[in-house]
FITI-518032 format. One record per residue (C-alpha): residue number from 1; residue in three letters; chain; x, y, z. Coordinates in steps of 0.5 Angstrom, whole numbers, always signed. Layout:
BEGIN
+-----+------+-----+-------+-------+-------+
: seq : type : mol :     u :     v :     w :
+-----+------+-----+-------+-------+-------+
: NUM :  ala :   A :     X :     Y :     Z :
...
+-----+------+-----+-------+-------+-------+
***
This chain:
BEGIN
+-----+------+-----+-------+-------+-------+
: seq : type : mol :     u :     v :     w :
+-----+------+-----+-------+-------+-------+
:   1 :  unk :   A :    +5 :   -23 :   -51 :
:   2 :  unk :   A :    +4 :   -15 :   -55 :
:   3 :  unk :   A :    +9 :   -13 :   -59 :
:   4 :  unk :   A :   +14 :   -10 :   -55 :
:   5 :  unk :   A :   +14 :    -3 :   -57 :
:   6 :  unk :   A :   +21 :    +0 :   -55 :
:   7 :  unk :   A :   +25 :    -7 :   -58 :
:   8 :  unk :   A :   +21 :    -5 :   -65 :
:   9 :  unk :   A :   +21 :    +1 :   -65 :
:  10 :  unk :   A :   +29 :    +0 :   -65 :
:  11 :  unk :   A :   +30 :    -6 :   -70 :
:  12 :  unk :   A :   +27 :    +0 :   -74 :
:  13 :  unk :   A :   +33 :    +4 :   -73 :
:  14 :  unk :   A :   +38 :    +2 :   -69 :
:  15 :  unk :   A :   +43 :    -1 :   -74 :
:  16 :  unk :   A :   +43 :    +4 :   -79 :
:  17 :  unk :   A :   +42 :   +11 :   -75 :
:  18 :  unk :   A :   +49 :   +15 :   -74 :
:  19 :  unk :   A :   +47 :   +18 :   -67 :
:  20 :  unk :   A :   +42 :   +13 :   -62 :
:  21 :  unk :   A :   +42 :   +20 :   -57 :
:  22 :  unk :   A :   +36 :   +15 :   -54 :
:  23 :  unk :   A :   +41 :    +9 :   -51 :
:  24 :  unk :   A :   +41 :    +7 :   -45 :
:  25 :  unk :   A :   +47 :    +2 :   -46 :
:  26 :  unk :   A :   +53 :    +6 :   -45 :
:  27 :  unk :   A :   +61 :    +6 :   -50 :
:  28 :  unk :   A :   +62 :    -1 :   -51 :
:  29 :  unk :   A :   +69 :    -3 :   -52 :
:  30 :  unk :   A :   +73 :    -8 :   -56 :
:  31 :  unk :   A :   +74 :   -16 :   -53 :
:  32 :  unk :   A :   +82 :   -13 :   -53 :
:  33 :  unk :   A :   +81 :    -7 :   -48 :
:  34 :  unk :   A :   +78 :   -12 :   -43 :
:  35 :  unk :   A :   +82 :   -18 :   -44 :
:  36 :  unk :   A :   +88 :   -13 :   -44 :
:  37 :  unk :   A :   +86 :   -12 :   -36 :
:  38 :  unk :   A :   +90 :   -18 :   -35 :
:  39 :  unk :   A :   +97 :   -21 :   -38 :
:  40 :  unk :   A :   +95 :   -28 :   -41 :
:  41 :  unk :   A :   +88 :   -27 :   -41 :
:  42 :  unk :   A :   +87 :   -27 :   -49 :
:  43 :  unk :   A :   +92 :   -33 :   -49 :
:  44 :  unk :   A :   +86 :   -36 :   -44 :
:  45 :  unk :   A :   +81 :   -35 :   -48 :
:  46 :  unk :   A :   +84 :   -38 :   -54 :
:  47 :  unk :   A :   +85 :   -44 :   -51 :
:  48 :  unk :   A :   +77 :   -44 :   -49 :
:  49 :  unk :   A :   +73 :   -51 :   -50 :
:  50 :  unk :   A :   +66 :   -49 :   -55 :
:  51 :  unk :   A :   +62 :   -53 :   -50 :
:  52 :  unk :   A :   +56 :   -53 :   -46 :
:  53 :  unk :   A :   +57 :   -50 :   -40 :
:  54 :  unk :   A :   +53 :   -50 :   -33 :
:  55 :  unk :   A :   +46 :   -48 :   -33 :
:  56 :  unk :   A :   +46 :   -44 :   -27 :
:  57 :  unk :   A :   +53 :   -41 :   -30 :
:  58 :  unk :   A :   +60 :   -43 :   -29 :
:  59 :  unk :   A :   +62 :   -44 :   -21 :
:  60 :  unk :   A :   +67 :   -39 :   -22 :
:  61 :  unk :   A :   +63 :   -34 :   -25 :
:  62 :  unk :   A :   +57 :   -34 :   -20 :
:  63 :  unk :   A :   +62 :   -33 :   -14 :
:  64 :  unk :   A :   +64 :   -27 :   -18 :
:  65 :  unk :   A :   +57 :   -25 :   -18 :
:  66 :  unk :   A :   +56 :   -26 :   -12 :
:  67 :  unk :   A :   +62 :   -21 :    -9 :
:  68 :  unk :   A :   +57 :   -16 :   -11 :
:  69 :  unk :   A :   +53 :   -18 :    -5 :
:  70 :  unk :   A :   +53 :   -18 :    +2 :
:  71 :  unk :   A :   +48 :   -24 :    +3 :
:  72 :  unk :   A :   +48 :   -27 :    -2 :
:  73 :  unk :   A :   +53 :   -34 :    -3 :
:  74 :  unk :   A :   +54 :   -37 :   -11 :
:  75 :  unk :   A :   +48 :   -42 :   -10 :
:  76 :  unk :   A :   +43 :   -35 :    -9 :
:  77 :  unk :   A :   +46 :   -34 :   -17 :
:  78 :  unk :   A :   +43 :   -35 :   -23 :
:  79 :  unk :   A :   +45 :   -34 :   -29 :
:  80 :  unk :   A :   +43 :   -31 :   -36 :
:  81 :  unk :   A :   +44 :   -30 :   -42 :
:  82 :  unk :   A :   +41 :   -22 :   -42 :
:  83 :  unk :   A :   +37 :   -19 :   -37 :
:  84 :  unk :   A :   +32 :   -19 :   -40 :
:  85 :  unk :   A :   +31 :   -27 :   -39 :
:  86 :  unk :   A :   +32 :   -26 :   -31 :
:  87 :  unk :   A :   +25 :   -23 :   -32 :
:  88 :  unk :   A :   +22 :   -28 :   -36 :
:  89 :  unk :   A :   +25 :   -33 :   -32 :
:  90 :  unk :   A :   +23 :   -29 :   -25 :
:  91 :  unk :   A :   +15 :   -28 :   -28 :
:  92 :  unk :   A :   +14 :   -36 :   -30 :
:  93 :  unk :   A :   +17 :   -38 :   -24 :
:  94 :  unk :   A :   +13 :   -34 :   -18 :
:  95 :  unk :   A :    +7 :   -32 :   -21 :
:  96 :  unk :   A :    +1 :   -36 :   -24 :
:  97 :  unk :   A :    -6 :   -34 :   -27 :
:  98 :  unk :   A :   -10 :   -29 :   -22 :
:  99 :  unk :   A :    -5 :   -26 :   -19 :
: 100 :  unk :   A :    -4 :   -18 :   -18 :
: 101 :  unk :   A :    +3 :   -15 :   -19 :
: 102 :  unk :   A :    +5 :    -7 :   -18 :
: 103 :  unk :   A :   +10 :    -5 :   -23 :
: 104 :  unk :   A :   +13 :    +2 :   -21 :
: 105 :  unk :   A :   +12 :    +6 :   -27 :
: 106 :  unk :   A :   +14 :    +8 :   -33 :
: 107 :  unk :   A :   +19 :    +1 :   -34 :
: 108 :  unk :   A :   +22 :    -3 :   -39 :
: 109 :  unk :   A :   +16 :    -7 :   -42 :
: 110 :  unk :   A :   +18 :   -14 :   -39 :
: 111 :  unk :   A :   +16 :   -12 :   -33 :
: 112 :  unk :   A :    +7 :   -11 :   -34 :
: 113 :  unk :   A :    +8 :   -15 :   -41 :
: 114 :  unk :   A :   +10 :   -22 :   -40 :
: 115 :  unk :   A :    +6 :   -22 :   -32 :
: 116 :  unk :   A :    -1 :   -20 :   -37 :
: 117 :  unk :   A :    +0 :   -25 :   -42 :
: 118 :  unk :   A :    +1 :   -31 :   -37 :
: 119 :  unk :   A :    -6 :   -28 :   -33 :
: 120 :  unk :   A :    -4 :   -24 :   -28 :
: 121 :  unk :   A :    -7 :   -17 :   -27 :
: 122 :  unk :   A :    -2 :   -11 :   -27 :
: 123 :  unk :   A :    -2 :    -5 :   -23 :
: 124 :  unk :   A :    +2 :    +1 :   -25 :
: 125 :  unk :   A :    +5 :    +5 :   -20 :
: 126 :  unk :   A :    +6 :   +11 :   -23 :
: 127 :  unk :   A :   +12 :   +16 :   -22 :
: 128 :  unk :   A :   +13 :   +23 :   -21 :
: 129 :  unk :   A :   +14 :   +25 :   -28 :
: 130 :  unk :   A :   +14 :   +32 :   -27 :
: 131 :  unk :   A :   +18 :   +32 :   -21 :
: 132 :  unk :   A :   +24 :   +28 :   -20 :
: 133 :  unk :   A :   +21 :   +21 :   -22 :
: 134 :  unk :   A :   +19 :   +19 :   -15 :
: 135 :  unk :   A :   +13 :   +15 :   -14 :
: 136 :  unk :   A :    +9 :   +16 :    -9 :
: 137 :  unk :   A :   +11 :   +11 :    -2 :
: 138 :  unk :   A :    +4 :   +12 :    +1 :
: 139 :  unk :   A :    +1 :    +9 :    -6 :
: 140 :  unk :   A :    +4 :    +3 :    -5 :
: 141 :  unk :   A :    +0 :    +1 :    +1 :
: 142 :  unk :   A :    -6 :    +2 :    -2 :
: 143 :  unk :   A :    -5 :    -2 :    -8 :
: 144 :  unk :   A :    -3 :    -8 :    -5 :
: 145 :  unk :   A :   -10 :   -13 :    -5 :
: 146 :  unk :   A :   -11 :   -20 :    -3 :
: 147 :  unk :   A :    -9 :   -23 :    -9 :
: 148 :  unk :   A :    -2 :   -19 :    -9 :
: 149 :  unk :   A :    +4 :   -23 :   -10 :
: 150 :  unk :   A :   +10 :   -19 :   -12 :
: 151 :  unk :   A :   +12 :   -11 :   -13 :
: 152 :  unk :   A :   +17 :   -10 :   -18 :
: 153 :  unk :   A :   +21 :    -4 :   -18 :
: 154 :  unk :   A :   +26 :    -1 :   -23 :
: 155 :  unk :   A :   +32 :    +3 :   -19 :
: 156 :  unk :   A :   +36 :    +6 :   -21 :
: 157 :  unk :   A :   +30 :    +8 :   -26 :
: 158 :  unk :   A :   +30 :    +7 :   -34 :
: 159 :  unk :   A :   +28 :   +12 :   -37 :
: 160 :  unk :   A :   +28 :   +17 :   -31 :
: 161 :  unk :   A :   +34 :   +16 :   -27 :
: 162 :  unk :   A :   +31 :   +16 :   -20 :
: 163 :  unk :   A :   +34 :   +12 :   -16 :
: 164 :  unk :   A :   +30 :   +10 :    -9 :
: 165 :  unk :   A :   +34 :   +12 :    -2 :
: 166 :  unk :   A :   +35 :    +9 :    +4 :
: 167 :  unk :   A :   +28 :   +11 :    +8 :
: 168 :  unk :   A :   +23 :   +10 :    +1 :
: 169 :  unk :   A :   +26 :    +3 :    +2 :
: 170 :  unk :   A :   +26 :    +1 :    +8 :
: 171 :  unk :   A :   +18 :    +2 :    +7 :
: 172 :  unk :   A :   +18 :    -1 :    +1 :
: 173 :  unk :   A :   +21 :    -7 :    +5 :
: 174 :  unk :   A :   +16 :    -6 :   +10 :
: 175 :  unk :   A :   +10 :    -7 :    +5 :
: 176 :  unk :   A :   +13 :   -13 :    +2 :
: 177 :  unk :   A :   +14 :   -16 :    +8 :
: 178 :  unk :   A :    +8 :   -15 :   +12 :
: 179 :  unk :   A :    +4 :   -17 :    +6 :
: 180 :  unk :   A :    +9 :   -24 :    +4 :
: 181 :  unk :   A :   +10 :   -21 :    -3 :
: 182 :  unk :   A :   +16 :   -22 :    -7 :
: 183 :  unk :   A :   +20 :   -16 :    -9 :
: 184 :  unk :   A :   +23 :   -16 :   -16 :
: 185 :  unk :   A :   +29 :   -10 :   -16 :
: 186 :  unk :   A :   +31 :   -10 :   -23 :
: 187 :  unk :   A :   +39 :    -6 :   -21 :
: 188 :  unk :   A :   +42 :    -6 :   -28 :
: 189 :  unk :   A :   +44 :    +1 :   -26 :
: 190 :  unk :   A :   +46 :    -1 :   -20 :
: 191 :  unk :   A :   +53 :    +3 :   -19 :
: 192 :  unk :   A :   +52 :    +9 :   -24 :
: 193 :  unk :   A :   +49 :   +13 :   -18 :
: 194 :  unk :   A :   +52 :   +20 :   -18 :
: 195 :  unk :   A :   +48 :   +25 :   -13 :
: 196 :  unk :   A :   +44 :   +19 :   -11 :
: 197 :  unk :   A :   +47 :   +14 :    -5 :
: 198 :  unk :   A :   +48 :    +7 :    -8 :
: 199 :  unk :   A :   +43 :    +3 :    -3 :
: 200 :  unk :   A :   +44 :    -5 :    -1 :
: 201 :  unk :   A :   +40 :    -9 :    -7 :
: 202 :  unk :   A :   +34 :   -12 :    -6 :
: 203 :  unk :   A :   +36 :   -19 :    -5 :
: 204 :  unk :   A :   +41 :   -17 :    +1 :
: 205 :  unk :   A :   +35 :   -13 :    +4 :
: 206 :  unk :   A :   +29 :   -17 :    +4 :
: 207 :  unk :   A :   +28 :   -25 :    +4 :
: 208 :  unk :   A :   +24 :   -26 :    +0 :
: 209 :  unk :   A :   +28 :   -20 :    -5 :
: 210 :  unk :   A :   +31 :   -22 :   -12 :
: 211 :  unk :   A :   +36 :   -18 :   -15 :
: 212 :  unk :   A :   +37 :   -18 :   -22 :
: 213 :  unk :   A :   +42 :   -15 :   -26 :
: 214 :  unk :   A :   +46 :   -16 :   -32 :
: 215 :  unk :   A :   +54 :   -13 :   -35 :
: 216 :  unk :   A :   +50 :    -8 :   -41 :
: 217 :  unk :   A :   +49 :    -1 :   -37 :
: 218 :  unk :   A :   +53 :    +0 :   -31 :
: 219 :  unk :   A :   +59 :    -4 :   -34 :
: 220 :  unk :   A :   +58 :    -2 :   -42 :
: 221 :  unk :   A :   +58 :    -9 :   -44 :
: 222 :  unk :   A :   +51 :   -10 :   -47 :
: 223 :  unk :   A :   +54 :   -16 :   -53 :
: 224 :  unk :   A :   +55 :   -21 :   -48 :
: 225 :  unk :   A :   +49 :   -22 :   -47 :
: 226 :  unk :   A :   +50 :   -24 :   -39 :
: 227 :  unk :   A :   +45 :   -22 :   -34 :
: 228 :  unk :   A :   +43 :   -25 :   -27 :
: 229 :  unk :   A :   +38 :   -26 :   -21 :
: 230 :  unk :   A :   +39 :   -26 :   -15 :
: 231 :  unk :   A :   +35 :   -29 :    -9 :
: 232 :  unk :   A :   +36 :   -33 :    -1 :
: 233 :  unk :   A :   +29 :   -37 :    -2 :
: 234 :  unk :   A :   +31 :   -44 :    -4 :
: 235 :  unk :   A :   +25 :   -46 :    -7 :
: 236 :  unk :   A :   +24 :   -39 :   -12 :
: 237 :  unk :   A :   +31 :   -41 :   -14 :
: 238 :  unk :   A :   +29 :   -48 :   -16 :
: 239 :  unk :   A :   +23 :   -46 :   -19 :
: 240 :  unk :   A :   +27 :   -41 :   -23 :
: 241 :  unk :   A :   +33 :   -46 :   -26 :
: 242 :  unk :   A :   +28 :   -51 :   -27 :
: 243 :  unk :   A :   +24 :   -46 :   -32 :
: 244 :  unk :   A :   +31 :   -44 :   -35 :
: 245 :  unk :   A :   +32 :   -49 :   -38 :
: 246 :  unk :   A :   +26 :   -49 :   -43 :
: 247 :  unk :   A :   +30 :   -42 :   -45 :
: 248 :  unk :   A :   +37 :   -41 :   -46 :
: 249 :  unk :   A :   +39 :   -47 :   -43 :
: 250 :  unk :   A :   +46 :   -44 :   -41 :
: 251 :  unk :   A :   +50 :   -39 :   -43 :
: 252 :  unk :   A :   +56 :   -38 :   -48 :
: 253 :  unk :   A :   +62 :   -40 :   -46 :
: 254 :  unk :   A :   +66 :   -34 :   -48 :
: 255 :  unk :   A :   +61 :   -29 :   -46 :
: 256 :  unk :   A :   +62 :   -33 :   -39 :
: 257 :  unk :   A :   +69 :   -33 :   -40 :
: 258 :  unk :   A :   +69 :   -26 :   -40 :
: 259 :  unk :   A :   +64 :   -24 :   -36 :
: 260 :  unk :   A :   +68 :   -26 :   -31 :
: 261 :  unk :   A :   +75 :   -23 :   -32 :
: 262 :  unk :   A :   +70 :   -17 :   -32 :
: 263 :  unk :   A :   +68 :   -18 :   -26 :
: 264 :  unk :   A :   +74 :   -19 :   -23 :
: 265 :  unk :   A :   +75 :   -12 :   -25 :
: 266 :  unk :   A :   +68 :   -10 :   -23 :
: 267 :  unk :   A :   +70 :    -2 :   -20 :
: 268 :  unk :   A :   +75 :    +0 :   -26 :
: 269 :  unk :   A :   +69 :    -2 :   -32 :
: 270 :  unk :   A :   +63 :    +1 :   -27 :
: 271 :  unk :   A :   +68 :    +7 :   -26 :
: 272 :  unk :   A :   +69 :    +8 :   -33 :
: 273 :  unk :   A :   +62 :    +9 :   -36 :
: 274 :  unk :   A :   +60 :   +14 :   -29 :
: 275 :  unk :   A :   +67 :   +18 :   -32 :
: 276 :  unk :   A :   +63 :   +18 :   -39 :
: 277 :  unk :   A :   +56 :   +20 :   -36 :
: 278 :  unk :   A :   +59 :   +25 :   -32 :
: 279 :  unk :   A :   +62 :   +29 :   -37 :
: 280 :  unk :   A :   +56 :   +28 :   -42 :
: 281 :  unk :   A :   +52 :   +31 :   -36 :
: 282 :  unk :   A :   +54 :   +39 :   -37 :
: 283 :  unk :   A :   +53 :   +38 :   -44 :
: 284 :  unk :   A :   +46 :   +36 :   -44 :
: 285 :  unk :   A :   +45 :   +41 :   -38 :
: 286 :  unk :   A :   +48 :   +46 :   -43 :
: 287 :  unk :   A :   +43 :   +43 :   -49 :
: 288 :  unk :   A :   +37 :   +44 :   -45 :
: 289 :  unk :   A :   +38 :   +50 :   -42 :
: 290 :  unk :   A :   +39 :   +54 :   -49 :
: 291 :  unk :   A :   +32 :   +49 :   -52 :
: 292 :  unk :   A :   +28 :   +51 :   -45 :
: 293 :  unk :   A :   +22 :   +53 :   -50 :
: 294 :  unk :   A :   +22 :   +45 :   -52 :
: 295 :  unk :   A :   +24 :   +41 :   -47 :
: 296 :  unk :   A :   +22 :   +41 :   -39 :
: 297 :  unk :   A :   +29 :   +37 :   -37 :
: 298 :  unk :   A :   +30 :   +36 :   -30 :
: 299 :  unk :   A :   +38 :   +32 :   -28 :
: 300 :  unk :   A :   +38 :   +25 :   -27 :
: 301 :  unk :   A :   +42 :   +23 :   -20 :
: 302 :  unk :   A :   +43 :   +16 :   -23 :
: 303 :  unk :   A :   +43 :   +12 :   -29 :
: 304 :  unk :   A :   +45 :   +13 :   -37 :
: 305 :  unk :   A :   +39 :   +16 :   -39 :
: 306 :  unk :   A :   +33 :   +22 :   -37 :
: 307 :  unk :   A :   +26 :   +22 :   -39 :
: 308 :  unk :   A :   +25 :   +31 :   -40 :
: 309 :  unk :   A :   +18 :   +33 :   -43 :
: 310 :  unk :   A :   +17 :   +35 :   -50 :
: 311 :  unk :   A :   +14 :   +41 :   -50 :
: 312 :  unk :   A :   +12 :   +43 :   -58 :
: 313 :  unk :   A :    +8 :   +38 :   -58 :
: 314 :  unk :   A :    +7 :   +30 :   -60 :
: 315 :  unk :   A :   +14 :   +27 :   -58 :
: 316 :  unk :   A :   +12 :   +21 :   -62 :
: 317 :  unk :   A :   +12 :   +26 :   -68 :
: 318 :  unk :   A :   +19 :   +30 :   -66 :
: 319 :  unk :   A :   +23 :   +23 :   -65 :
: 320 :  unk :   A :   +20 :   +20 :   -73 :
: 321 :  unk :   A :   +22 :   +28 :   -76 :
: 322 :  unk :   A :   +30 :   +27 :   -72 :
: 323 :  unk :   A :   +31 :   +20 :   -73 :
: 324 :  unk :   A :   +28 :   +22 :   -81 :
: 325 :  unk :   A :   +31 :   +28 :   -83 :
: 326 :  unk :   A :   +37 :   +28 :   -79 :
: 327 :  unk :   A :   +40 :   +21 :   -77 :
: 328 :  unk :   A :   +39 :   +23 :   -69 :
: 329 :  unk :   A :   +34 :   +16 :   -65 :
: 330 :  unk :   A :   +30 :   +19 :   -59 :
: 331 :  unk :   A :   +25 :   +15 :   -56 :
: 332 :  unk :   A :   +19 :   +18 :   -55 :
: 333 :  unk :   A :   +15 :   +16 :   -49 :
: 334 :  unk :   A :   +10 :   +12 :   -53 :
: 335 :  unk :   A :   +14 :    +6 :   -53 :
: 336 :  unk :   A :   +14 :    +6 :   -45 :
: 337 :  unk :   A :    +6 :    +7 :   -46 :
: 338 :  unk :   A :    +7 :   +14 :   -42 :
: 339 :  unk :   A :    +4 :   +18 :   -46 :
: 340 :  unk :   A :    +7 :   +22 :   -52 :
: 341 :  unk :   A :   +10 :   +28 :   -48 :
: 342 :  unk :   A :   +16 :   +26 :   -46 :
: 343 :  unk :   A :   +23 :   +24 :   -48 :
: 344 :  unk :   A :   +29 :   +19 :   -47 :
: 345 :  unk :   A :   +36 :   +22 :   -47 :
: 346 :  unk :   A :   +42 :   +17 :   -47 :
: 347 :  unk :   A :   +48 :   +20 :   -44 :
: 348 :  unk :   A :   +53 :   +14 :   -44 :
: 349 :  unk :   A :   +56 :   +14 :   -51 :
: 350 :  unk :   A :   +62 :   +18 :   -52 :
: 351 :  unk :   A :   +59 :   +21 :   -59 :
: 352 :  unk :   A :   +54 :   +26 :   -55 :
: 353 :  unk :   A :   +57 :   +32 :   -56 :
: 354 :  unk :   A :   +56 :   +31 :   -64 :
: 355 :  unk :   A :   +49 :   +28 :   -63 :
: 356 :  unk :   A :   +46 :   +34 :   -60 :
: 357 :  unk :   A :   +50 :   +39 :   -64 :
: 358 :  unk :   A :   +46 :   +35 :   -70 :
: 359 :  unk :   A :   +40 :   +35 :   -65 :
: 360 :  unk :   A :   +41 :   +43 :   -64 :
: 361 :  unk :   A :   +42 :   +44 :   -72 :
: 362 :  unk :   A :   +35 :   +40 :   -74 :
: 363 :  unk :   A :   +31 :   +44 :   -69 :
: 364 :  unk :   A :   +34 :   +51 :   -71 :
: 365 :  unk :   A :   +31 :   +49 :   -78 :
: 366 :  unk :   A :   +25 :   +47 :   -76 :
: 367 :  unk :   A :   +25 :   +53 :   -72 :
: 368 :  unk :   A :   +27 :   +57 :   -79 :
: 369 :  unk :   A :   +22 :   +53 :   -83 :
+-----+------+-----+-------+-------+-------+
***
């Protein structure tokens, strides 16, 4: 496989920067906060035996996933250690040399990556970059060929906060099933939707539908390192378990451990990092507003992140000066393989106000020199 250019180009920055103003994961938390949700649990946790746990996730762990659903029992559930594995595990597992998917564009690069390096062609099925981030429905039919075997889509979207509606999935569905493809929904933002309607995931949807999703961006707790898929065909999840264990084999007992105590409080921990976001949001809307001659910014309706236009120029060059000269980390759209005109903005991180306050301090001197 290529390099994946957004994780290398974080490794270069990520823990020796002040302000990630580019994270698409929001405000962590302390092992003390989410134990303190339930009396006794930190005792519980002492007491837990190191060893191996389940390769497809502990019982109780994948029932707690399984509540998310509203078709989807515990044997539907496997989990992972990090989304990102569901991805690798999903694109080994259902798709071989030859074949031909269509991923929704711009994506994260596992999405295309790991399909291409194993044969298969890709098509990108572009959104709507200068609109709301909206892929065209029409589109879709149109790239489907005979050798099509599965539409991948993200939503809500990272990096453009596009959140599909009720309508544009129903004919997404509809396409997918006509055809007998699989559809992969990647949903790690599932449940941060503001102004857009929280819609039925994937694998409640369709038959052929795999959910994935994961505790790192709706849920802000990105170091325990648990993500999931979620799937009614039999055979697919079969197929997926047996790659698995040439992977991770199993999760980390205490990563399950708390996984699932977070899960049991799956509304508290989802609203708390919406309660960030929405604070952040009219800050951003205020930062964007005074800058109008740099950025083109259209609001996301969901997720962590936003995906403006850089308008003086290369993005690439912008982000390399902001990072060097003022230790603020943006993410030009190179790193997406969209072009150098666009931006990733994260407002899930409670240090937003600080981060654009440098931002705007920089760009006025770069404005005075």
């Amino acid at each position: 496989m290529r390099p994946f250019a957004l994780e290398r180009y974080f490794a270069r920055y990520e823990f020796n920067t002040r302000y990630l103003l580019c994270a698409s994961d929001p405000e962590t938390m302390p092992v003390r906060e989410l134990l303190a949700y339930e009396p006794g649990a930190a005792e519980r946790l002492a007491e837990l035996r190191l060893g191996y746990v389940e390769s497809r996730g502990g019982a109780a762990l994948r029932s707690a996933i399984a509540s998310l659903y509203e078709r989807c029992g515990a044997d539907s559930v496997l989990a992972h250690s990090g989304a990102e594995e569901a991805i690798f595990v999903f694109m080994n597992a259902a798709l071989r040399r030859g074949d031909h998917a269509i991923v929704q564009f711009p994506a994260y690069q596992s999405h295309y990556s790991v399909a291409e390096s194993i044969g298969v062609e890709v098509s990108r099925w572009q959104s709507d970059l200068a609109g709301e981030g909206s892929p065209d429905i029409d589109e879709l039919e149109r790239l489907v060929r005979p050798q099509t075997r599965a539409i991948v889509l993200t939503t809500p979207n990272n990096p453009t906060g596009y959140a599909f509606d009720r309508p544009q999935m129903e004919r997404i569905v509809a396409v997918a099933r006509r055809h007998g493809l699989w559809l992969l929904g990647d949903e790690v933002y599932r449940g941060t939707e503001r102004e857009a309607e929280t819609i039925p995931a994937v694998a409640d949807w369709y038959e052929r539908g795999v959910s994935l999703a994961g505790l790192s961006k709706a849920h802000g707790l990105a170091g325990l390192r648990i993500g999931w898929s979620c799937t009614r065909d039999g055979a697919l999840y079969e197929r997926m378990a047996a790659f698995k264990d040439y992977l991770s084999i199993c999760n980390s007992a205490p990563s399950e451990f708390l996984a699932e105590l977070a899960l049991r409080h799956n509304a508290a921990l989802i609203g708390r990092v919406r309660a960030i976001t929405t604070q952040n949001l009219p800050q951003l809307d205020d930062f964007f507003a005074r800058r109008s001659q740099f950025f083109a910014w259209r609001r996301p309706r969901a997720g962590t992140t936003g995906f403006p236009r850089y308008l003086a120029g290369s993005s690439e060059t912008f982000c390399a000066r902001a990072v060097r000269e003022a230790g603020v980390l943006l993410l030009p759209s190179s790193a997406f393989d969209a072009g150098d005109e666009h931006i990733r903005f994260g407002y899930g991180r409670s240090d937003l106000p600080g981060a654009l306050a440098t931002l705007d301090a920089f760009i006025d001197s770069e404005t005075v020199s």
